[in-house]
C-alpha positions as a Markdown table, in Angstrom:
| # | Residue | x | y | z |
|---|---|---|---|---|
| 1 | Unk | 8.7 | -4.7 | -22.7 |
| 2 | Unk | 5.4 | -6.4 | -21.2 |
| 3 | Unk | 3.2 | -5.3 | -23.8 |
| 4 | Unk | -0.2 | -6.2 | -21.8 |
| 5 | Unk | 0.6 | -2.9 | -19.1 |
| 6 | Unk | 1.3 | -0.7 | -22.3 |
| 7 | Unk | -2.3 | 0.5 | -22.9 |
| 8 | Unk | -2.3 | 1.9 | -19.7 |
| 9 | Unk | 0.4 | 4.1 | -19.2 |
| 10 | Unk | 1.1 | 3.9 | -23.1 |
| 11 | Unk | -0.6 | 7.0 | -23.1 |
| 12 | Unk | 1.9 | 9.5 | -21.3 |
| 13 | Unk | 3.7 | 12.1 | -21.9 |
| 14 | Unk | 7.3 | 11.2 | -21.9 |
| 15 | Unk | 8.0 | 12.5 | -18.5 |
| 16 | Unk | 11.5 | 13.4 | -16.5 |
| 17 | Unk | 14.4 | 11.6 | -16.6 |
| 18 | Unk | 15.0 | 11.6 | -12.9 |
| 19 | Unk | 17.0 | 8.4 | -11.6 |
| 20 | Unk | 19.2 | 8.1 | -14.9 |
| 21 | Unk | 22.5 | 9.1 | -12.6 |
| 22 | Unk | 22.3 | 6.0 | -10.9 |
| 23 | Unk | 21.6 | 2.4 | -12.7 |
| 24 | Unk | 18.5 | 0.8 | -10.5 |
| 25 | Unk | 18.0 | -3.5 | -10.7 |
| 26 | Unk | 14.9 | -4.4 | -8.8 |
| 27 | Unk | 14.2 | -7.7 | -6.6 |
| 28 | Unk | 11.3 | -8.2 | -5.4 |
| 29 | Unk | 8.7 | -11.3 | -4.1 |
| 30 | Unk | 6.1 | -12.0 | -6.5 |
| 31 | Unk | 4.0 | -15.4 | -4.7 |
| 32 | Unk | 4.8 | -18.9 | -2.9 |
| 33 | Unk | 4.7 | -22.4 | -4.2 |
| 34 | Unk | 5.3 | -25.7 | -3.1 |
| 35 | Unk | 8.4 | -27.6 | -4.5 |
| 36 | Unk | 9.2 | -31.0 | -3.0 |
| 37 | Unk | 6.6 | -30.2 | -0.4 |
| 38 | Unk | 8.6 | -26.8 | 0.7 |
| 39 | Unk | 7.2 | -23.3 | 0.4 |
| 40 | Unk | 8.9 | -21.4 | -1.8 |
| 41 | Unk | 8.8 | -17.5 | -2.8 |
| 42 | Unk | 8.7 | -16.7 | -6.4 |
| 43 | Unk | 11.2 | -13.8 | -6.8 |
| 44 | Unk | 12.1 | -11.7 | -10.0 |
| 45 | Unk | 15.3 | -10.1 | -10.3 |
| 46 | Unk | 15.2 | -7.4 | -12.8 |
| 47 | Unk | 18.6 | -6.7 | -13.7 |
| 48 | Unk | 18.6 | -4.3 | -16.5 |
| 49 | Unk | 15.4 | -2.9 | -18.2 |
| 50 | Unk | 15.0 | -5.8 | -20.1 |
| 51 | Unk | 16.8 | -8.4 | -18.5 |
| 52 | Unk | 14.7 | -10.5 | -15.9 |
| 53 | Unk | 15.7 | -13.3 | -13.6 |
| 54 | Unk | 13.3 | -15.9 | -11.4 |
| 55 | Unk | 14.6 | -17.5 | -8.5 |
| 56 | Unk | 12.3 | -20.0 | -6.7 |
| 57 | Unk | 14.0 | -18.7 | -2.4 |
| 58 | Unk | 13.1 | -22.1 | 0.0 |
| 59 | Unk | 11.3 | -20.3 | 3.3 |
| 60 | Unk | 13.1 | -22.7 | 5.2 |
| 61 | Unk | 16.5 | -22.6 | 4.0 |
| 62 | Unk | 16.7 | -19.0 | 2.4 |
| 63 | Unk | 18.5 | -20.4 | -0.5 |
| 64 | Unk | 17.1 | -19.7 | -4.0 |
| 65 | Unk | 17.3 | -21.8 | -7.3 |
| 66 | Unk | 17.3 | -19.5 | -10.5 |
| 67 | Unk | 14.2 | -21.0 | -12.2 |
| 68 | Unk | 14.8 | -20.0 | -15.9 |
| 69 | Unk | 17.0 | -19.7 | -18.3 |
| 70 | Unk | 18.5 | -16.5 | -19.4 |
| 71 | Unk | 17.0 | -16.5 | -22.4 |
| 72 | Unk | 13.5 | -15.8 | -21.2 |
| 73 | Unk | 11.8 | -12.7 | -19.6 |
| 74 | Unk | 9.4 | -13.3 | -17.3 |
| 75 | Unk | 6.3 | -11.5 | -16.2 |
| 76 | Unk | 3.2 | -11.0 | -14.9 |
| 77 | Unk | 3.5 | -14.7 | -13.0 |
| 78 | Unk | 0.6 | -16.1 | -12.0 |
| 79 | Unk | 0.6 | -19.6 | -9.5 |
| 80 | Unk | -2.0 | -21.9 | -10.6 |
| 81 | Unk | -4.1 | -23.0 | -7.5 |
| 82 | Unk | -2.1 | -26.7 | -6.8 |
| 83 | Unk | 0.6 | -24.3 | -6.0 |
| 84 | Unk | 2.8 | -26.7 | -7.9 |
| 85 | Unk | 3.0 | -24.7 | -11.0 |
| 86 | Unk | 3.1 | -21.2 | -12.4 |
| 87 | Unk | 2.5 | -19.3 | -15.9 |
| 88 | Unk | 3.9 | -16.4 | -17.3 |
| 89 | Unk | 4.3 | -13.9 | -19.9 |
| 90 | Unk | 7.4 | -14.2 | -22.6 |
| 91 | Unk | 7.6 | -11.9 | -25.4 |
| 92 | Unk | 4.3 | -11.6 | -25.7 |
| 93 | Unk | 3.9 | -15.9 | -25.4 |
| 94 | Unk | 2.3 | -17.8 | -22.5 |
| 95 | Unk | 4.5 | -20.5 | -20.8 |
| 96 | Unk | 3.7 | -22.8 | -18.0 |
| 97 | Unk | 6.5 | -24.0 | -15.7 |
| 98 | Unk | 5.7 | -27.5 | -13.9 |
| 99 | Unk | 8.0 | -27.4 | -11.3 |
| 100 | Unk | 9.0 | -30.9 | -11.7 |
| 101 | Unk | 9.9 | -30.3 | -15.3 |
| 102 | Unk | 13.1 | -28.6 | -16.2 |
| 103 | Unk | 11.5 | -26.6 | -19.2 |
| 104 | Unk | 8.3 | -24.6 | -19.3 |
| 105 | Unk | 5.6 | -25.2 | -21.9 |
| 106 | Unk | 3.9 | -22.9 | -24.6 |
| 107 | Unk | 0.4 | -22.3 | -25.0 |
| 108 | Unk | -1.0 | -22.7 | -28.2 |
| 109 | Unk | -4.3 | -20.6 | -28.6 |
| 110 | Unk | -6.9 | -21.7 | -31.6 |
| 111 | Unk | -7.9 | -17.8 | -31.8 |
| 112 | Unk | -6.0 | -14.8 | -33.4 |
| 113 | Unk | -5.6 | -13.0 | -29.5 |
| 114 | Unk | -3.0 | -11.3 | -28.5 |
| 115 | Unk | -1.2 | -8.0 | -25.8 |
| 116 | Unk | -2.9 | -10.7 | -23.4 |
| 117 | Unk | -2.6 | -10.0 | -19.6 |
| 118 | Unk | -2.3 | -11.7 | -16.7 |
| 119 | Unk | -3.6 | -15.4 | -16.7 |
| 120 | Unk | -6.3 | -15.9 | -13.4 |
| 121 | Unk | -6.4 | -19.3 | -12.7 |
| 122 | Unk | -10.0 | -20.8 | -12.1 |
| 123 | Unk | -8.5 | -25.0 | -12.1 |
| 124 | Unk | -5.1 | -26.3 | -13.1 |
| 125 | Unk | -6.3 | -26.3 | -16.1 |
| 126 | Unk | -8.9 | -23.5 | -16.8 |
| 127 | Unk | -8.1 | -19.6 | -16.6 |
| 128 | Unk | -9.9 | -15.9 | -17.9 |
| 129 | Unk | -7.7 | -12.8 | -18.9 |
| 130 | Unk | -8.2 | -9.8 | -21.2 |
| 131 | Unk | -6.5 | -9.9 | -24.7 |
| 132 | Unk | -6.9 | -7.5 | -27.5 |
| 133 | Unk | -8.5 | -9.8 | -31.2 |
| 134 | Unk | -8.3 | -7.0 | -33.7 |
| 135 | Unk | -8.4 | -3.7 | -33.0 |
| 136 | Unk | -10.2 | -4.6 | -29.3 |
| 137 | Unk | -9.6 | -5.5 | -26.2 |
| 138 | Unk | -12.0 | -8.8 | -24.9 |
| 139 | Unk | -12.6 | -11.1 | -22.3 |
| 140 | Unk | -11.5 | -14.4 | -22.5 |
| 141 | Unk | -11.2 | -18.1 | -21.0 |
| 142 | Unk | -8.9 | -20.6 | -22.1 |
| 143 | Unk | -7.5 | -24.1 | -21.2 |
| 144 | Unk | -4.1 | -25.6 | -21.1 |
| 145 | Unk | -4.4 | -27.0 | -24.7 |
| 146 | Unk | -5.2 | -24.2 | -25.9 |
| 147 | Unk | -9.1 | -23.6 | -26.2 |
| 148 | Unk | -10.2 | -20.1 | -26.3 |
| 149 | Unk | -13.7 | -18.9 | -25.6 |
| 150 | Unk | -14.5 | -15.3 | -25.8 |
| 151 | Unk | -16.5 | -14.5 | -22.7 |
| 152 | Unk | -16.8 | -10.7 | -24.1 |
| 153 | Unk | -16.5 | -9.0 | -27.2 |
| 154 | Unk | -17.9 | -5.7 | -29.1 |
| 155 | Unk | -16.1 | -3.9 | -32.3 |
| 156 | Unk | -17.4 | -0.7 | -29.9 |
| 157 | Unk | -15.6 | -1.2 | -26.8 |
| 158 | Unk | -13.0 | -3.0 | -24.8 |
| 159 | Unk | -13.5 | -5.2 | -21.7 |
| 160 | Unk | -10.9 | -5.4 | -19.7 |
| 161 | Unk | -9.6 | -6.3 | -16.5 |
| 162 | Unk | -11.7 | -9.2 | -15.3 |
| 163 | Unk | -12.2 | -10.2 | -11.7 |
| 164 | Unk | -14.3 | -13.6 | -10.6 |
| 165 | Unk | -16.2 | -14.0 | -7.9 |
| 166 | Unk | -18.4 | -17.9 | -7.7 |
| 167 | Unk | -20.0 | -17.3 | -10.4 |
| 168 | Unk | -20.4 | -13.7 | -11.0 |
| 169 | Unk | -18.0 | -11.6 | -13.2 |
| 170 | Unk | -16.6 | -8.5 | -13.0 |
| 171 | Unk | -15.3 | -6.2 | -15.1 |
| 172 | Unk | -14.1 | -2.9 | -16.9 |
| 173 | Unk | -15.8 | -1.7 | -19.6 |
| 174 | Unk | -13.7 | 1.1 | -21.6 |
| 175 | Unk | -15.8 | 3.0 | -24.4 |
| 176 | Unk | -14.0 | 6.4 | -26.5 |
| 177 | Unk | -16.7 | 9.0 | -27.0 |
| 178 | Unk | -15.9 | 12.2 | -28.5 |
| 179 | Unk | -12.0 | 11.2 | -28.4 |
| 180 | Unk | -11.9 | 10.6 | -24.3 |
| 181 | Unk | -12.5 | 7.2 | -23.0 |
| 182 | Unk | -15.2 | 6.6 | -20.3 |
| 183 | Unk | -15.2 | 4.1 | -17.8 |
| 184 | Unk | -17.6 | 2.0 | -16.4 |
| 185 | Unk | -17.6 | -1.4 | -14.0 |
| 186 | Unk | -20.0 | -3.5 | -15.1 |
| 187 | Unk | -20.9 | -7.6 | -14.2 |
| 188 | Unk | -22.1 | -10.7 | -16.3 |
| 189 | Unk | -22.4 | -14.4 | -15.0 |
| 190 | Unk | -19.7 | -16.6 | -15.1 |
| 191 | Unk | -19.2 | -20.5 | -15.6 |
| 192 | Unk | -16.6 | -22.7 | -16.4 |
| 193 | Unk | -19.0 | -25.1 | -18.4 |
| 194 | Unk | -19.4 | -22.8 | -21.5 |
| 195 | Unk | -20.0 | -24.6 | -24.9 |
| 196 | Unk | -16.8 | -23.9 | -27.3 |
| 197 | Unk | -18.7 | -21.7 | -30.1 |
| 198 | Unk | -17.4 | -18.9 | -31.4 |
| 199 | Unk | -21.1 | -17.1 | -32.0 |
| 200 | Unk | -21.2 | -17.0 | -28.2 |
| 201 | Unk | -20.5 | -13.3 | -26.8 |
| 202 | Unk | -22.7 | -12.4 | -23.2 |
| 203 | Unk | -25.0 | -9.5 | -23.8 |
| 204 | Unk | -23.0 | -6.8 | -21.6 |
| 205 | Unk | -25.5 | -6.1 | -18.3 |
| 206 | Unk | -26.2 | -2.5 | -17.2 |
| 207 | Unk | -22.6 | -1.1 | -15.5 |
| 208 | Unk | -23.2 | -1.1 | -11.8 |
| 209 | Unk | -20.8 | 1.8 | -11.3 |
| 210 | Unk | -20.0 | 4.6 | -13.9 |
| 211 | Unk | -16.4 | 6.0 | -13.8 |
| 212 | Unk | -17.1 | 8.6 | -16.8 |
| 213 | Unk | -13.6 | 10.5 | -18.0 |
| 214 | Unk | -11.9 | 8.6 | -14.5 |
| 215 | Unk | -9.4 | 6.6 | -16.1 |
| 216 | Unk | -9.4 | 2.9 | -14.1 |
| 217 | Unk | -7.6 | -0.2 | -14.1 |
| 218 | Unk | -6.7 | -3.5 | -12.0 |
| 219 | Unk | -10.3 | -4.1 | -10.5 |
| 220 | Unk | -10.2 | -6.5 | -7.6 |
| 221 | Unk | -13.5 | -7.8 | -6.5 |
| 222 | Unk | -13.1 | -8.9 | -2.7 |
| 223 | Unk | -16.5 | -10.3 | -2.8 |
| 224 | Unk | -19.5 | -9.9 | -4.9 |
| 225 | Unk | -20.9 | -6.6 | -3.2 |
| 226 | Unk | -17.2 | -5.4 | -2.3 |
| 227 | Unk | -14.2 | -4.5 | -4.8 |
| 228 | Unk | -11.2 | -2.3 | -5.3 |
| 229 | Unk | -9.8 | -0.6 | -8.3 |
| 230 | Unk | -7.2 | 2.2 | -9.3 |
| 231 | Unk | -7.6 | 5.5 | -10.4 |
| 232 | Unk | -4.6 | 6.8 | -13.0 |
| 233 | Unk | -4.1 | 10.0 | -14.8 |
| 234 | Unk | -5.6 | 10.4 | -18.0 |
| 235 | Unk | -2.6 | 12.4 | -19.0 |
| 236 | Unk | 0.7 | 13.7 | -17.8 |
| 237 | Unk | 3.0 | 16.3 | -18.6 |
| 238 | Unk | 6.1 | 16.6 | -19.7 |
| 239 | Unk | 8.7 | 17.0 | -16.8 |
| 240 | Unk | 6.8 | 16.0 | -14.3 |
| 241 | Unk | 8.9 | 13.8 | -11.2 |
| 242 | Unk | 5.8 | 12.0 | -9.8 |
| 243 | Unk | 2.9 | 10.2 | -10.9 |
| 244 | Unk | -0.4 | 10.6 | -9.0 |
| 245 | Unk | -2.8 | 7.3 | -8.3 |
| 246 | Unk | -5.8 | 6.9 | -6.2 |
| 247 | Unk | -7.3 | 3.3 | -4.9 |
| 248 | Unk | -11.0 | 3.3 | -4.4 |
| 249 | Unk | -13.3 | 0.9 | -3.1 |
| 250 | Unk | -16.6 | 0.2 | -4.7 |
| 251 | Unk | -19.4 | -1.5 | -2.2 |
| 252 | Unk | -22.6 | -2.3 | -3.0 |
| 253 | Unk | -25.3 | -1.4 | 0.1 |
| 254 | Unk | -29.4 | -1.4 | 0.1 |
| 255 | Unk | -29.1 | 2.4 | -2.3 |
| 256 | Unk | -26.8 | 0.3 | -4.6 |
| 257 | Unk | -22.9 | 0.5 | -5.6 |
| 258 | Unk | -21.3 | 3.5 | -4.6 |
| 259 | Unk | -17.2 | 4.5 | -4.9 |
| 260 | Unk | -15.3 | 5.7 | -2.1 |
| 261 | Unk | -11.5 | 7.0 | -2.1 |
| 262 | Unk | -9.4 | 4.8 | 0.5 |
| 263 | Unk | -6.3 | 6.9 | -0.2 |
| 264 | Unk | -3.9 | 8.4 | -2.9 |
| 265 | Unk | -0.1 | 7.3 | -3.6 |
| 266 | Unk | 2.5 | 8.7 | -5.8 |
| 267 | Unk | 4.9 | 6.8 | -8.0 |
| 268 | Unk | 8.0 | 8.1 | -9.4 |
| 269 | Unk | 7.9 | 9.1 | -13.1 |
| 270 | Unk | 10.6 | 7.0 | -14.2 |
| 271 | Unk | 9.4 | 3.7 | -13.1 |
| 272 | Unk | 6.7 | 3.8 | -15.1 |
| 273 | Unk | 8.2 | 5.6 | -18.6 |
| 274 | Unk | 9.3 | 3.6 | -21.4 |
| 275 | Unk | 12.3 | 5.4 | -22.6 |
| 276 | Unk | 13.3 | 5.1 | -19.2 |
| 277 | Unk | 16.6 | 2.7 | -18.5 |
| 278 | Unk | 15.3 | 2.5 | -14.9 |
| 279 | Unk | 11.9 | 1.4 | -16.0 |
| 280 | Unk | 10.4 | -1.4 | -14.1 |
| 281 | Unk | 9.4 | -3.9 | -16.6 |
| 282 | Unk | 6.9 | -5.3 | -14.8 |
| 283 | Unk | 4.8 | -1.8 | -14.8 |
| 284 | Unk | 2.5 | -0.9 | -12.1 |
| 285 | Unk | 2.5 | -5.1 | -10.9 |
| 286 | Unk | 5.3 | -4.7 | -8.3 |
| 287 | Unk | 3.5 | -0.7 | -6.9 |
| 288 | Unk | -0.2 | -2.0 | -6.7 |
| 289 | Unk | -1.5 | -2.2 | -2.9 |
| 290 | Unk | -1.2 | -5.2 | -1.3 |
| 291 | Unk | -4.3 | -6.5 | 0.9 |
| 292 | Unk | -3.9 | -8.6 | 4.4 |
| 293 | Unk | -7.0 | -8.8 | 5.6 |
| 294 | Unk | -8.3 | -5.4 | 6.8 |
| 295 | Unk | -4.6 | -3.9 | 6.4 |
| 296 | Unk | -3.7 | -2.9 | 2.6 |
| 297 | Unk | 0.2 | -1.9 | 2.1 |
| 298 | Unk | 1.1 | 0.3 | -0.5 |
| 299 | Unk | 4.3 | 2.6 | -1.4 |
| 300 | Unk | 4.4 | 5.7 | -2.0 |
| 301 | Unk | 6.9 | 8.9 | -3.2 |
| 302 | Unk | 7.5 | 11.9 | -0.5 |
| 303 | Unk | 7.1 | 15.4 | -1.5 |
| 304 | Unk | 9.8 | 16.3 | -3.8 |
| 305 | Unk | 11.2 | 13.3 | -3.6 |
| 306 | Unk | 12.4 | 9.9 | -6.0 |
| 307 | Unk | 12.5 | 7.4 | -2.7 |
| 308 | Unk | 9.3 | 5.1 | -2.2 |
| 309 | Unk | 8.2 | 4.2 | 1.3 |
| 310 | Unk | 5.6 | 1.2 | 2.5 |
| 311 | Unk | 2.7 | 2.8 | 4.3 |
| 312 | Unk | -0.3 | 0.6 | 5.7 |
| 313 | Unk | -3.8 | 1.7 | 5.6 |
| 314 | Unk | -6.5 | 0.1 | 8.4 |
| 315 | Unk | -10.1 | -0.6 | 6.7 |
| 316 | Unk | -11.2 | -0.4 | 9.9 |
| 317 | Unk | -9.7 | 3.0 | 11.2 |
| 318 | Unk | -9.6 | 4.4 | 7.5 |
| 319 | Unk | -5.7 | 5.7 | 8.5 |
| 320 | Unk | -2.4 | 5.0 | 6.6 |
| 321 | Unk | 1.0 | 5.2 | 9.2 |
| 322 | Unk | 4.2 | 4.7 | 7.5 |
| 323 | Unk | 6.1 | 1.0 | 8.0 |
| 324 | Unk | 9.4 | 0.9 | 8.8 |
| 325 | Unk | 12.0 | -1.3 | 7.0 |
| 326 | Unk | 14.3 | -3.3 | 9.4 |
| 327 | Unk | 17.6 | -4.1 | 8.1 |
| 328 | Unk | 17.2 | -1.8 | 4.9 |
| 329 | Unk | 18.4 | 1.7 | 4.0 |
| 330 | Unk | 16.8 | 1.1 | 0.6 |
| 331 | Unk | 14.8 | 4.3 | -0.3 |
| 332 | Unk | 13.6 | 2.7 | -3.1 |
| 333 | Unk | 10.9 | 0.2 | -1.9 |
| 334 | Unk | 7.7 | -1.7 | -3.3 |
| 335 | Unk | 4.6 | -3.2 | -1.5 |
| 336 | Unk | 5.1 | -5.3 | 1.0 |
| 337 | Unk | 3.4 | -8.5 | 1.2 |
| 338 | Unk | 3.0 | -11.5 | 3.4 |
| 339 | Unk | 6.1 | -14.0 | 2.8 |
| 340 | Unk | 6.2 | -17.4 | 4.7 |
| 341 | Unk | 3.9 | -15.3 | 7.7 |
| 342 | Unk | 6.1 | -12.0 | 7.7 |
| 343 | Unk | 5.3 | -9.2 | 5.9 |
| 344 | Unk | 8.8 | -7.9 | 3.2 |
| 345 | Unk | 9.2 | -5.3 | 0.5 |
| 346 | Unk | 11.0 | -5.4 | -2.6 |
| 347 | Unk | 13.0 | -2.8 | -3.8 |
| 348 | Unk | 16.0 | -1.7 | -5.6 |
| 349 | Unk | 19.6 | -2.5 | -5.2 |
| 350 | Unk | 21.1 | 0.7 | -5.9 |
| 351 | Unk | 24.9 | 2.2 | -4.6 |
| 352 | Unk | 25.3 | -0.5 | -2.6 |
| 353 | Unk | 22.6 | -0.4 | -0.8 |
| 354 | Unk | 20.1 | -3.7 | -0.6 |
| 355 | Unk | 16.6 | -4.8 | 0.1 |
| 356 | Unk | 17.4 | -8.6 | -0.6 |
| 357 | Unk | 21.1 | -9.4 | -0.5 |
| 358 | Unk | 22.7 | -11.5 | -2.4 |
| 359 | Unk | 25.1 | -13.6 | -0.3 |
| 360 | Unk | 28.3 | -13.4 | -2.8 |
| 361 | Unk | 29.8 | -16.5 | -0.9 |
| 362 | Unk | 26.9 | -19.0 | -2.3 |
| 363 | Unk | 28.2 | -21.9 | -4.3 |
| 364 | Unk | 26.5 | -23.8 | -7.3 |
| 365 | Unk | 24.8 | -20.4 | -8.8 |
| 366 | Unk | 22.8 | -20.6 | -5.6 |
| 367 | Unk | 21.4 | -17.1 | -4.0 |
| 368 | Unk | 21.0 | -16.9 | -0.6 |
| 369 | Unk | 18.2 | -13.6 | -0.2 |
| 370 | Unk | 18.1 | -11.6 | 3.3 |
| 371 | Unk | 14.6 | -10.5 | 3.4 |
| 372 | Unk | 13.9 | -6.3 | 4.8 |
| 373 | Unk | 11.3 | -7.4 | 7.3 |
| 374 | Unk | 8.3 | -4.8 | 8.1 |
| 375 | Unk | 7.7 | -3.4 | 11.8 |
C-alpha cells in the first residue's frame, strides 16, 4: 500500500465495511505532460486494491498509451516542471520516467530515509519532500543522483508536509505531548544553493499558526501570506460509514495569521481503510480539493449515503453548489480538475456503470477514455 499516506489515517479505527458487495476499480486524471509535443493526461487505473495501471490519454486524439509495466505500482506522481517527465512512488522506491525512454530510473539516496512522500519538483533536477530517518519524520531536498540534504530535523518532532513559496518554506510541525500530537504551521527560508553537510539542520522559527490537538495535513501555500490545509479526525470509531474533513484557509493580514474554515466534506469509510478491498490506494490524493483560480472542487458523501458528488466552492461568494456530471451515472466520483481546458472527475467503474470508458473495440492494447465533463 503507499506507505507515505499511512501515518495519517494509520491511526483509525478499523471502520465499516460498507462497499464490500460490489468490487470498485477507480480511474481517474492525475496531471498533463507533453509527449512528442502533445498534451497528454496522466491517468491511473486502479484495478484491484493493489493493482495500478498509468496510461499517458493524448488530449487530441483521446487515445491512451499504458505507460508501465505491470509489474510496478505507481503513486503519488508528480510531473517535473519541463513537463517532459514524471516521478513516482514504487514500493516504497522513487522512479523517474523520461518519456522518451522506455524504462523509468531509480533513485539512489546517500541517506538512510525512507516512508518518503510526494516528490515537489523545484528544477528538473532538484526537489523537497518529507521522509521519516529513524524514528522521525524530516524535511528534505534531494537531486536526481541522489544527494540528500536534510532541510529539517529534531529527535523531538516531525516536520512534515512542506510547501515552497520563492524562497520561503512552509511547513507542518507535529509534536506528541502527553500522548496527543499537536499541530503547528510554522516557516524557515528556503534555497536551492545549500552546502551538502550533514551538520546542517535550520533552527525551526516561531510557528505562525498553532493548530493544538487539530490534527492537519496537506498544507498548500498559495502565496506567502495565503495557504490552505486539511483538517482530519484524530480518531474514528468503529462502524462508522463516513469520514468527516474540513479545509481551512490560513491568511496572514496586518493582526498576523489567522485560520478560517472554507467548508467541510465527507469521505466514505472504506476508501480510506486498509483492510478494505475497495481501498483507494492512492489515499486521500485522488479526494483532496482541487483549486481553479478562485473556484476549489471538492467531493463529498450525502447524508447516509456511500456515493461522492463534485461540489464547487466560490472564494469570492464563500458558497459551494453541487456540479453536475454530464454523460455519467457514476455515484462514485472524485475532484474534478482542469483537463486540456475542461473541467472532469474520476471515479469508479462499478456495475457497469463508467466515469471514463474504456472503448473495448481499441486495437494494439490502446484505451480510448470518454471523459464525464462538469456543467
Amino acid at each position: 500500500m503507499f506507505i507515505f499516506l499511512l501515518f495519517f489515517v494509520g491511526h483509525m479505527a478499523a471502520v465499516s465495511q460498507q462497499g464490500q458487495l460490489r468490487p470498485y476499480t477507480y480511474l481517474y486524471p492525475v496531471d498533463t505532460l507533453y509527449i512528442d509535443g502533445q498534451e497528454h493526461t496522466l491517468t491511473l487505473w486502479q484495478k484491484e486494491c493493489d493493482t495500478i495501471e498509468l496510461y499517458a490519454r493524448n488530449n487530441t486524439t483521446g487515445i491512451a498509451h499504458k505507460q508501465l509495466p505491470s509489474s510496478y505500482i505507481p503513486a503519488g506522481i508528480q510531473v517535473l516542471p519541463g513537463r517532459q517527465a514524471y516521478s513516482f512512488i514504487d514500493n516504497g522506491c522513487v522512479r523517474i520516467k523520461e518519456c522518451l525512454k522506455r524504462s523509468p530510473a531509480t533513485m539512489v539516496f546517500d541517506k538512510p530515509i525512507f516512508n518518503i512522500s510526494i516528490l515537489h519538483w523545484v528544477t528538473d533536477d532538484i526537489a523537497y519532500c518529507h521522509a521519516q530517518e529513524g524514528h522521525r519524520f524530516g524535511i528534505y531536498m534531494i537531486n536526481r543522483s541522489g544527494s540528500v540534504q536534510r532541510l529539517l530535523y529534531n529527535q523531538t518532532c516531525d516536520y512534515l508536509f512542506p510547501s515552497q513559496v520563492d524562497d520561503t518554506l512552509f511547513y507542518i510541525c507535529r509534536v506528541m505531548h502527553e500522548g496527543r500530537a499537536h499541530h503547528a504551521i510554522a516557516q524557515v527560508p528556503f534555497t536551492t544553493d545549500v552546502p551538502y553537510d550533514d551538520t546542517i539542520f535550520y533552527a525551526q522559527e516561531e510557528p505562525i499558526l498553532q493548530a493544538g490537538s487539530l490534527s492537519i495535513a496537506f498544507l498548500r501555500m498559495q502565496s506567502k501570506n495565503r495557504g490552505f490545509v486539511l483538517v482530519y479526525p484524530n480518531t474514528v470509531e468503529d462502524g462508522v460509514q463516513q469520514v468527516p474533513f474540513q479545509y481551512y484557509m490560513i491568511e496572514r493580514t496586518a493582526n498576523g495569521w489567522s485560520a478560517q474554515q472554507l467548508f467541510s466534506f465527507a469521505v466514505p469509510s472504506f476508501l480510506l481503510d486498509k483492510s478494505s478491498s475497495n481501498r483507494l490506494y492512492e489515499n486521500m490524493l485522488p479526494l483532496l480539493p482541487y483549486h481553479d483560480g478562485d473556484k476549489i472542487y471538492y467531493s463529498s458523501t450525502q447524508m447516509h449515503s456511500s456515493s461522492m458528488q463534485i461540489y464547487c466552492f466560490d472564494s469570492a461568494t464563500k458558497c459551494s453548489k453541487r456540479c453536475r456530471a454530464m454523460g455519467s451515472r457514476n455515484e462514485l466520483l472524485f475532484s474534478a480538475r482542469i483537463v486540456d481546458d475542461a473541467l472532469y472527475c474520476g471515479g469508479s467503474l462499478a456495475d457497469g456503470t463508467r466515469c471514463y470508458v474504456p472503448d473495448a473495440s481499441c486495437r494494439d492494447n490502446d484505451i480510448v477514455f470518454t471523459f464525464a465533463e462538469l456543467h
